[in-house]
C-alpha positions as CSV (number, residue, x, y, z in Angstrom):
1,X,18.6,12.2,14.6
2,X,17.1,10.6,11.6
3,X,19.2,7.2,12.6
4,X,17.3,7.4,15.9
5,X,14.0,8.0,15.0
6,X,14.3,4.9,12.9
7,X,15.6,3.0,15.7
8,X,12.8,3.8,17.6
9,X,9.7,1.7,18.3
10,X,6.4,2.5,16.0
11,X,3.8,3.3,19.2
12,X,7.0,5.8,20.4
13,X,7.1,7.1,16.5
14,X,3.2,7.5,16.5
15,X,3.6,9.2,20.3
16,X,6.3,11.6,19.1
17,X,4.8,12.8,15.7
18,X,1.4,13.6,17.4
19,X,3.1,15.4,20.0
20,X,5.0,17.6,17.7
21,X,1.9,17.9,15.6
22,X,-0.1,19.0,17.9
23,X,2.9,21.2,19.7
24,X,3.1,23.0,16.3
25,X,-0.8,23.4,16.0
26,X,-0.5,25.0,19.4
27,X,2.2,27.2,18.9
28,X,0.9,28.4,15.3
29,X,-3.2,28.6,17.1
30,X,-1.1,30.4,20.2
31,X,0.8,33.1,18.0
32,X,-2.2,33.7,15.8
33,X,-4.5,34.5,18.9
34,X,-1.8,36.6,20.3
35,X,-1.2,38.5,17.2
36,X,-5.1,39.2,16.5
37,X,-5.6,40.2,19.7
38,X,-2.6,42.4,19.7
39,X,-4.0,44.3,16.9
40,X,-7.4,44.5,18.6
41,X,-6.3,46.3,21.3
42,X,-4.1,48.5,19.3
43,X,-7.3,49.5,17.1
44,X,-8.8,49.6,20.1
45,X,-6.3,52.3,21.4
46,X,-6.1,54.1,18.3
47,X,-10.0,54.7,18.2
48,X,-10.0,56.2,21.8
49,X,-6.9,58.8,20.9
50,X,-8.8,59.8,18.0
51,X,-11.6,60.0,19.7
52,X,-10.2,61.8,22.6
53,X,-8.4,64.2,20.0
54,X,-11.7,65.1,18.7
55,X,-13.1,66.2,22.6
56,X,-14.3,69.6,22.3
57,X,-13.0,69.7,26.0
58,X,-9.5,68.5,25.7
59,X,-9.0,71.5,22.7
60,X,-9.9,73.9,25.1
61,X,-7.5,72.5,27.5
62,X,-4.9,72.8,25.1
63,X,-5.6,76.4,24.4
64,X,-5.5,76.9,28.5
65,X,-2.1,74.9,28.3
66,X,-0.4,76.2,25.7
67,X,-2.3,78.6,23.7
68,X,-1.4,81.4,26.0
69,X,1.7,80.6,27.1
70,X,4.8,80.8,24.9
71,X,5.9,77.2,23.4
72,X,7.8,75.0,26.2
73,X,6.9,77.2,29.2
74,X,4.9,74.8,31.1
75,X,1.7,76.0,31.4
76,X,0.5,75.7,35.3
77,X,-3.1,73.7,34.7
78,X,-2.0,70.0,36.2
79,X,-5.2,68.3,36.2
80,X,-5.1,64.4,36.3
81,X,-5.3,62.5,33.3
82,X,-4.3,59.1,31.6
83,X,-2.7,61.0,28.4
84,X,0.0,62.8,27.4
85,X,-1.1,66.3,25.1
86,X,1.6,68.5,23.6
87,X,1.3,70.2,20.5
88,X,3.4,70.4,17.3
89,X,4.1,73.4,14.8
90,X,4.9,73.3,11.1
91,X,8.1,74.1,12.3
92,X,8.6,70.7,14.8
93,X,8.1,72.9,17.8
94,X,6.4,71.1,20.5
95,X,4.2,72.0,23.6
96,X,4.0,69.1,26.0
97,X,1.0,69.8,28.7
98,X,2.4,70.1,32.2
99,X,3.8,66.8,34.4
100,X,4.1,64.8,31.1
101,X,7.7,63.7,29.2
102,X,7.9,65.4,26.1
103,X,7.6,62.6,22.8
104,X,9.6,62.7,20.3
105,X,8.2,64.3,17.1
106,X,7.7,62.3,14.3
107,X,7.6,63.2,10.5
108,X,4.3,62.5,10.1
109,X,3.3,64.8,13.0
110,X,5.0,67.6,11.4
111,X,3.2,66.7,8.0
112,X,0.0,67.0,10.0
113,X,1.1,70.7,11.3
114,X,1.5,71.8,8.1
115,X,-1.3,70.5,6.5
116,X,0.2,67.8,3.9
117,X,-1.2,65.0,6.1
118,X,-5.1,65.2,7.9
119,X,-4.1,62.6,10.6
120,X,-1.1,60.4,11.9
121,X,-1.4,57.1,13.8
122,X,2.5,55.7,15.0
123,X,4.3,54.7,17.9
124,X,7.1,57.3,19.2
125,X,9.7,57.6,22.6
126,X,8.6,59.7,25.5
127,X,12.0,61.5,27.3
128,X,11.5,58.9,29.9
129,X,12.0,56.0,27.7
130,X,8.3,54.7,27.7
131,X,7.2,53.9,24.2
132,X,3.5,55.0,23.6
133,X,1.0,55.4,21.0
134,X,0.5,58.8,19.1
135,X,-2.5,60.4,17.3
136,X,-2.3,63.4,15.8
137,X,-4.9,65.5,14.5
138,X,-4.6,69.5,12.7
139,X,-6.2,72.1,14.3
140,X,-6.6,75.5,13.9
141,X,-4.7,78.6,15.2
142,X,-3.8,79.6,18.7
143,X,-3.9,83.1,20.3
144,X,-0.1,83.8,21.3
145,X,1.4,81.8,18.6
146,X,1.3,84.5,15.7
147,X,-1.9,82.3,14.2
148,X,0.1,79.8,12.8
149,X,-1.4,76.4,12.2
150,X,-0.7,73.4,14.2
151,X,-1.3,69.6,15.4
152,X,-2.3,68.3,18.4
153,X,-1.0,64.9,19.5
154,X,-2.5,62.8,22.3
155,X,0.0,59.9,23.3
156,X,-0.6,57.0,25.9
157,X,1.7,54.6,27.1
158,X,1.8,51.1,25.0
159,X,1.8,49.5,28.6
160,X,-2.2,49.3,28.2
161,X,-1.6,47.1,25.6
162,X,1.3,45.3,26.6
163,X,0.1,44.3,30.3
164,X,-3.0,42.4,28.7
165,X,-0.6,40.4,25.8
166,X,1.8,39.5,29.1
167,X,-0.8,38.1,30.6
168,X,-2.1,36.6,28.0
169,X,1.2,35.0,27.0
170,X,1.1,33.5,29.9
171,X,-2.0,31.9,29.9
172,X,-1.3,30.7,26.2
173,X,2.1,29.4,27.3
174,X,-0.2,27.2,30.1
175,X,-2.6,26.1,27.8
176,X,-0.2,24.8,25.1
177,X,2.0,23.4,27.6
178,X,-0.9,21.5,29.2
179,X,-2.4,20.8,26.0
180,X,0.8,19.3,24.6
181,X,1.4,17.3,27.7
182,X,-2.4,16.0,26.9
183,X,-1.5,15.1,23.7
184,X,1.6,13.1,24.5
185,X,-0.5,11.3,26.8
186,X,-3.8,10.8,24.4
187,X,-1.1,10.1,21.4
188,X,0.1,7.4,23.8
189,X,-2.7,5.7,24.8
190,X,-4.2,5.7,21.7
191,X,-1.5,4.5,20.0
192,X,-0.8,1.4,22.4
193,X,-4.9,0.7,21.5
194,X,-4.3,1.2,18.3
195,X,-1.1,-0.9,17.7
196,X,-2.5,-3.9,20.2
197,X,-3.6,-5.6,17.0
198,X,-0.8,-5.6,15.5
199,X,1.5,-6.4,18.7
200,X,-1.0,-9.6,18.5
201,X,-0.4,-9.9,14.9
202,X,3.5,-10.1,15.6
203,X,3.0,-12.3,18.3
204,X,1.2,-14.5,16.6
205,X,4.3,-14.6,13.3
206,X,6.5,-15.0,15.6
207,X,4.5,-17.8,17.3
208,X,4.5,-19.4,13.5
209,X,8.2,-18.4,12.8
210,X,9.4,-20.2,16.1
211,X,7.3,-23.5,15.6
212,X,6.1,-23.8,11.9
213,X,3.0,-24.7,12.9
214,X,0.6,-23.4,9.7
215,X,-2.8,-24.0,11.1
216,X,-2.3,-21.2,13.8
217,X,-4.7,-18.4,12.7
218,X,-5.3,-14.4,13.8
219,X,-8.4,-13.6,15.7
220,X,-11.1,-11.7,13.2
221,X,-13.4,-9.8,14.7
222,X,-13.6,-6.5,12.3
223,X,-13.7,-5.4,9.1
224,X,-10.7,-2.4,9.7
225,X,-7.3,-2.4,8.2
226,X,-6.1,-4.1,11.0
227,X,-8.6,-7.1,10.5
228,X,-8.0,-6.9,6.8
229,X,-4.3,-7.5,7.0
230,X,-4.8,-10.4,9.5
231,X,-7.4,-12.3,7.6
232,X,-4.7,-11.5,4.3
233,X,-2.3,-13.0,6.3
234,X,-4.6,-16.1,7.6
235,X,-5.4,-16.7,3.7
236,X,-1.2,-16.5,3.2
237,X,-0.7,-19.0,5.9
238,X,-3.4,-21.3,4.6
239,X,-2.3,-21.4,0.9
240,X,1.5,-22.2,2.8
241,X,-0.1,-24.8,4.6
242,X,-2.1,-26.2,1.5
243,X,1.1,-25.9,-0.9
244,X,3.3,-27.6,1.7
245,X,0.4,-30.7,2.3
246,X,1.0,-30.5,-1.3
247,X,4.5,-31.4,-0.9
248,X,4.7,-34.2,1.7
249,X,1.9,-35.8,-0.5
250,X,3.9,-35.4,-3.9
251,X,6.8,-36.9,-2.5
252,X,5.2,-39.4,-0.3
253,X,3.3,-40.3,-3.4
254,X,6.5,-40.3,-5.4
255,X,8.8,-42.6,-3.4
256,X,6.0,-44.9,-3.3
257,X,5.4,-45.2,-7.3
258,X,9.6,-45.2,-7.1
259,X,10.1,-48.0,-5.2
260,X,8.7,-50.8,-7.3
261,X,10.9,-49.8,-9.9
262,X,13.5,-49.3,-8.1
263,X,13.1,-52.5,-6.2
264,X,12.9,-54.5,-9.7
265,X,15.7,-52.7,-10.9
266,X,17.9,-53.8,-8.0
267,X,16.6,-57.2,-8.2
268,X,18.0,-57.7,-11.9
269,X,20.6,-56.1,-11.4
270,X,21.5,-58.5,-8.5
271,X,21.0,-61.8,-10.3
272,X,22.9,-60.2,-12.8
273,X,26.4,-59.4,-10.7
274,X,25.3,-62.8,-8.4
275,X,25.4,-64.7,-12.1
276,X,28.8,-63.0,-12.7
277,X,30.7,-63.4,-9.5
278,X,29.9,-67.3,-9.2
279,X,30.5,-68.3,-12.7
280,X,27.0,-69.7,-13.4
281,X,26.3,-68.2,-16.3
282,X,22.7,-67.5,-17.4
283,X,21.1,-68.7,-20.1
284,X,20.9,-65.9,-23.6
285,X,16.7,-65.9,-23.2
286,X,16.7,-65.2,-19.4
287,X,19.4,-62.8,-19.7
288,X,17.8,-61.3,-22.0
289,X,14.4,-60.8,-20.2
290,X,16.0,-59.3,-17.6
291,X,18.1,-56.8,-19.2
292,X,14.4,-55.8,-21.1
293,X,12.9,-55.9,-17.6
294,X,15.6,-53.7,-16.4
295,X,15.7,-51.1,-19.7
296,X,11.9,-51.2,-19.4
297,X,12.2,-50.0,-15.4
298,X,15.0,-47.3,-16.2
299,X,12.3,-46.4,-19.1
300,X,9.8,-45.9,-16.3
301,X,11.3,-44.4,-14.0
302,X,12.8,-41.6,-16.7
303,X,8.9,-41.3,-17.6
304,X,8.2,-40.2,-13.8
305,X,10.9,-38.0,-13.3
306,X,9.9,-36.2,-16.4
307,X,6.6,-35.9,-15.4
308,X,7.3,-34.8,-11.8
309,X,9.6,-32.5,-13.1
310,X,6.6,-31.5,-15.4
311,X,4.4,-31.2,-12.7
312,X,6.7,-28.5,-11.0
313,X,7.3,-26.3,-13.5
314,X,2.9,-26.2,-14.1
315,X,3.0,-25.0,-10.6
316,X,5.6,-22.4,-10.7
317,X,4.8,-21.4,-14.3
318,X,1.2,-20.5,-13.0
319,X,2.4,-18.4,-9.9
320,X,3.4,-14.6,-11.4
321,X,3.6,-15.9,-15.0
322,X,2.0,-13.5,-18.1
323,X,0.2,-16.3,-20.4
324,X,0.1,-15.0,-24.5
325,X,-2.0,-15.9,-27.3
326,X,-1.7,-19.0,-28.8
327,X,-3.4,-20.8,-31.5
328,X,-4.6,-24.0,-30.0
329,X,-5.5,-25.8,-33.4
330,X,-2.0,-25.6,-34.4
331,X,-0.7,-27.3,-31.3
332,X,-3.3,-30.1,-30.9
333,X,-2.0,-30.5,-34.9
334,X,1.7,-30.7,-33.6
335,X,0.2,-33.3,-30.5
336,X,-1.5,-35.3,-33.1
337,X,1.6,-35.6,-35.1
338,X,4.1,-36.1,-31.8
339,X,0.5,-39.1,-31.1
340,X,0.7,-40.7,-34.5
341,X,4.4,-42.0,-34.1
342,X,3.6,-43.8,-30.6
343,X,0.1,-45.6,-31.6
344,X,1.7,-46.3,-35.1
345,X,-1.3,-49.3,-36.3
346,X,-3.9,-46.8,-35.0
347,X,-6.1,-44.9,-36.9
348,X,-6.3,-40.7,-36.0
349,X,-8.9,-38.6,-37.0
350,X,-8.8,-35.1,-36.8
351,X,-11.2,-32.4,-37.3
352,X,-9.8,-29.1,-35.5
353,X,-10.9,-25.7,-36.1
354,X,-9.3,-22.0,-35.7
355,X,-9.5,-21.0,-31.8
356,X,-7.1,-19.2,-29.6
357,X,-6.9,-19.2,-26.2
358,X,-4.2,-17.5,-23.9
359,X,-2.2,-19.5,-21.9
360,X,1.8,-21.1,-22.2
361,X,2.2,-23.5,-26.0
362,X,4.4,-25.7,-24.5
363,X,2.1,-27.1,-21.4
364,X,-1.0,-26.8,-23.8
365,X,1.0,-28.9,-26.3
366,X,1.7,-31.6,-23.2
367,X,-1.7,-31.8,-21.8
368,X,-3.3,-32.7,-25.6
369,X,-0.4,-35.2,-25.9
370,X,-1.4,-36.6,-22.5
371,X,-4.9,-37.0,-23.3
372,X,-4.0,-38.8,-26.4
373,X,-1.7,-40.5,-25.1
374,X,-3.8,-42.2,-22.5
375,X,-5.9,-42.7,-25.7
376,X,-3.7,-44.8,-27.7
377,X,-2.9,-47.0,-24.4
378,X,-6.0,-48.1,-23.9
379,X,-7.0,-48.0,-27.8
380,X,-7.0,-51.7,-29.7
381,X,-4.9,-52.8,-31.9
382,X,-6.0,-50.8,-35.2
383,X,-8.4,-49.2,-33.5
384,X,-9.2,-45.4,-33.9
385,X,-8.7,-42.0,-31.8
386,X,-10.7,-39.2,-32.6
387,X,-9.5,-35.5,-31.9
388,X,-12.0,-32.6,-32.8
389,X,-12.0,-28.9,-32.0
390,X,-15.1,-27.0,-32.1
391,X,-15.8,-23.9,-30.3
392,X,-13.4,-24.3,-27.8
393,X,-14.0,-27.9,-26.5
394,X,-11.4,-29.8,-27.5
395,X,-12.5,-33.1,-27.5
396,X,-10.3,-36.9,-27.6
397,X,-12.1,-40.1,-27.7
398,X,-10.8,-43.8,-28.2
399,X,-12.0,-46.9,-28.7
400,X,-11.0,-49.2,-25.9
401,X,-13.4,-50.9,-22.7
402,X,-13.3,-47.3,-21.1
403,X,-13.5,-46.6,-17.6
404,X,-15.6,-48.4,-14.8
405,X,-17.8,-46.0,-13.0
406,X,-15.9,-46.2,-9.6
407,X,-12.9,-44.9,-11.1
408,X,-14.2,-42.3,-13.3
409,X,-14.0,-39.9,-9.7
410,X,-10.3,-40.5,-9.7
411,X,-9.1,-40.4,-12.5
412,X,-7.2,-36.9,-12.6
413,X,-5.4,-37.5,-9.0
414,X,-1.8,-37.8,-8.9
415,X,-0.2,-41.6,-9.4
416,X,-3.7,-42.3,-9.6
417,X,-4.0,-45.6,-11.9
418,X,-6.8,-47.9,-12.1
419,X,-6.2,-51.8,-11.5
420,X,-6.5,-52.6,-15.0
421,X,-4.1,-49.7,-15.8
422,X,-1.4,-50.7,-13.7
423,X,0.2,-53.4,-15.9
424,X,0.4,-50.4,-18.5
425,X,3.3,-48.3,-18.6
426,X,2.9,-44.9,-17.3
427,X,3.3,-42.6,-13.8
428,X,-0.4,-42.0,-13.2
429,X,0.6,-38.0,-13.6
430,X,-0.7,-37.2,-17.0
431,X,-4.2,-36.6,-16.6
432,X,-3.2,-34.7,-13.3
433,X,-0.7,-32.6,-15.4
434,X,-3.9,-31.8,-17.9
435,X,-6.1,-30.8,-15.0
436,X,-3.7,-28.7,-13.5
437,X,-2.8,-27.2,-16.9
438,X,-6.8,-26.8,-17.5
439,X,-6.9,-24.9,-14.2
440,X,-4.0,-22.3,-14.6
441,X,-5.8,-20.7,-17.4
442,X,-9.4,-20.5,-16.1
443,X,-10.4,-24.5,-18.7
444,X,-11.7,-27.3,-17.1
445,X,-11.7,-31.0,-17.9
446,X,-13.9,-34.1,-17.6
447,X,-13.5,-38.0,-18.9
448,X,-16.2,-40.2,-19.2
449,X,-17.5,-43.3,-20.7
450,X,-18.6,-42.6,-24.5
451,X,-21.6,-43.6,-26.5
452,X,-20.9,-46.8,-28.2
453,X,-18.0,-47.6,-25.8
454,X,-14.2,-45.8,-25.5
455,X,-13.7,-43.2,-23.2
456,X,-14.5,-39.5,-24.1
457,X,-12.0,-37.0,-22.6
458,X,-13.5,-33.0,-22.9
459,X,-10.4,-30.1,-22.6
460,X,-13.1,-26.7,-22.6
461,X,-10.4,-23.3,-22.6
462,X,-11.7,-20.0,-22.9
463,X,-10.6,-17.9,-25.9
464,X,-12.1,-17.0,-29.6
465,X,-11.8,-17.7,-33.0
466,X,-9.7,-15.2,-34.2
467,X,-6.8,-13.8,-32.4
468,X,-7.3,-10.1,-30.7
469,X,-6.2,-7.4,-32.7
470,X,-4.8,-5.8,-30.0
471,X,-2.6,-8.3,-28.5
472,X,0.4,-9.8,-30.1
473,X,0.6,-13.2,-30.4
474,X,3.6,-15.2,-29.2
């Protein structure tokens, strides 16, 4: 059954639960009303025997019945009525008035005769099989019957309360039928209106799913659950779209920076093997410029793997990652030594104060190298780089003819190099590496032109002085 019900469409699920739910309200609402009304009508019947017991009129017909005749006789007086009289001795002798089934005596009628009990309410057996209600009431003694005390009990049939809950079964069997049909037909209808924006939802994935195409988006036109979910899923198909732009570009981008390299690779290489196979041998210095052209291409092209391989890991360490508390004057001292060995006639000056910030030590330590290493290569020879930490702004500055003011707007783009940068080594990645780096843990950074000449580079990262007390650092 389970099995089914989970092979079974949602708007059918929806259908069938609000059927049953509303089936079971109906039953439970149905056999409450029948039940309270039940026990109406039995008060109800219980007040009119007691009051009828109390009748000054129907004692005296009891005396005329039975009071002086001898118990059992059958008095003679027949006169119509709805009730069935009889009366009951200490002793569980009974009287029944005449035309009427005697009814079985019960305990508590006897308990009434001999005055251990004031009244008793039950249902009891007639002769004749019909079940009816009893009240029974003491009274005192009757001429004939050697003044002993004794009960009188007035019984009618439980039909005048049966008759009314048949009926009214039926009618509540009607209703809840109709009213679960109703439902089932409501739960229906409302559920196809309430599922249509998600059938168009569905279409609409499936529409994606089937061609790719990312730029298909969900109608919005509220602010329910419904609408929320499709303008989540709008946002997710929008980042896909943006994250796979990303992609074509980064490798569109890559095989071009690759194929210079590649191309002047295969050149040497060539002249080398055609030098080889025809036995013209070339001479030391041009075979050695272009095994150096060649190392220096492999040196490049190791350079750009590395930093596209850099590049990736930024992007998926920023997606899920938990960032710790690191000290960020102790790796922009680590960058500055890593600096000092590749700008080895330069001159570094340092000035870094105690902040930490929370974010990943390795990628922090590779964005400061980055910036100073794009300050060495444009640095003169003996020139000086500057590298100071204050407050949080982390700050690199050179020496060199800095950068011209059309360039400044590109300078953090991917295999972005400027024309007089392109005769440098380098993949045009490590400024974009810094930015992105800057990004993932909520920094920014800028480059411009300095005062005096040299190019300024600002790294601003959130943190504090000290370390929290509350958070280990990693």
């Amino acid at each position: 059954m389970i099995a089914y019900f989970k092979r079974m469409s949602l708007r059918s699920r929806l259908t069938l639960l609000g059927t049953v739910a509303v089936a079971i309200a109906v039953t439970f609402s149905a056999i409450a009303s029948w039940v309270a009304t039940r026990q109406q009508l039995i008060n109800q019947l219980d007040s009119n025997l007691t009051s009828v017991q109390a009748s000054p009129g129907y004692v005296q017909a009891l005396l005329r019945f039975c009071g002086t005749q001898q118990p059992g006789s059958g008095a003679a007086d027949s006169s119509p009525t709805p009730y069935t009289i009889q009366v009951v001795t200490a002793d569980g002798t009974v009287c029944t008035a005449p035309g009427k089934s005697p009814i079985d005596v019960h305990t508590d009628d006897v308990a009434v005769a001999r005055g251990t009990a004031t009244t008793a309410l039950h249902d009891s057996t007639a002769e004749d099989g019909v079940v009816m209600r009893v009240a029974t009431a003491r009274q005192n003694s009757v001429p004939g019957w050697a003044t002993q005390p004794f009960a009188i009990s007035i019984a009618q049939p439980l039909t005048v309360v049966d008759d009314p809950l048949r009926t009214l079964s039926l009618i509540l069997l009607g209703v809840a039928g109709v009213g679960v049909i109703g439902a089932a037909t409501a739960g229906l209808a409302i559920a196809r209106a309430g599922l249509r924006p998600i059938a168009r939802l569905t279409e609409t994935v499936e529409l994606i799913s089937h061609t790719g195409d990312l730029s298909i988006e969900i109608p919005v036109d509220g602010e329910d659950e419904i609408n929320r979910l499709a303008k989540s899923f709008n946002a997710m198909t929008g980042a896909l779209a943006a994250s796979r732009n990303r992609q074509q570009q980064l490798i569109a981008d890559a095989g071009h920076e690759l194929r210079t390299p590649l191309t002047s690779l295969r050149t040497n290489i060539e002249l080398l093997m055609r030098s080889e196979n025809s036995g013209r041998m070339l001479s030391p210095v041009v075979r050695s410029e272009l095994l150096t052209s060649t190392k220096d291409q492999i040196t490049e092209l190791s350079s750009l793997v590395a930093d596209l391989q850099e590049l990736s890991r930024q992007e998926e360490s920023g997606v899920g990652r938990i960032l710790q508390i690191e000290p960020l004057h102790e790796i922009a001292a680590r960058a500055v030594k890593r600096s000092r060995l590749r700008g080895p006639g330069l001159i570094f000056t340092e000035n870094l104060e105690h902040w930490y910030v929370r974010g990943d030590s390795r990628s922090l330590e590779r964005a400061i190298v980055n910036l100073l290493d794009n300050a060495v290569k444009f640095s003169p020879s003996n020139g000086e780089v500057c590298i100071s930490l204050q407050g949080g702004v982390l700050e690199v500055r050179d020496h060199g003819p800095g950068v011209s003011e059309q360039d400044l707007a590109h300078v953090f783009e991917r295999f972005w190099r400027s024309p007089a940068a392109r005769s440098l080594p380098g993949s045009g990645l490590g400024l974009a590496i810094v930015s992105q780096v800057a990004a993932q843990i909520g920094g920014t950074v800028t480059l411009q032109n300095a005062p005096g000449g040299g190019a300024l580079a600002t790294f601003r990262l959130p943190g504090a002085p000290t370390p929290p007390p509350d958070l280990e650092r990693v």
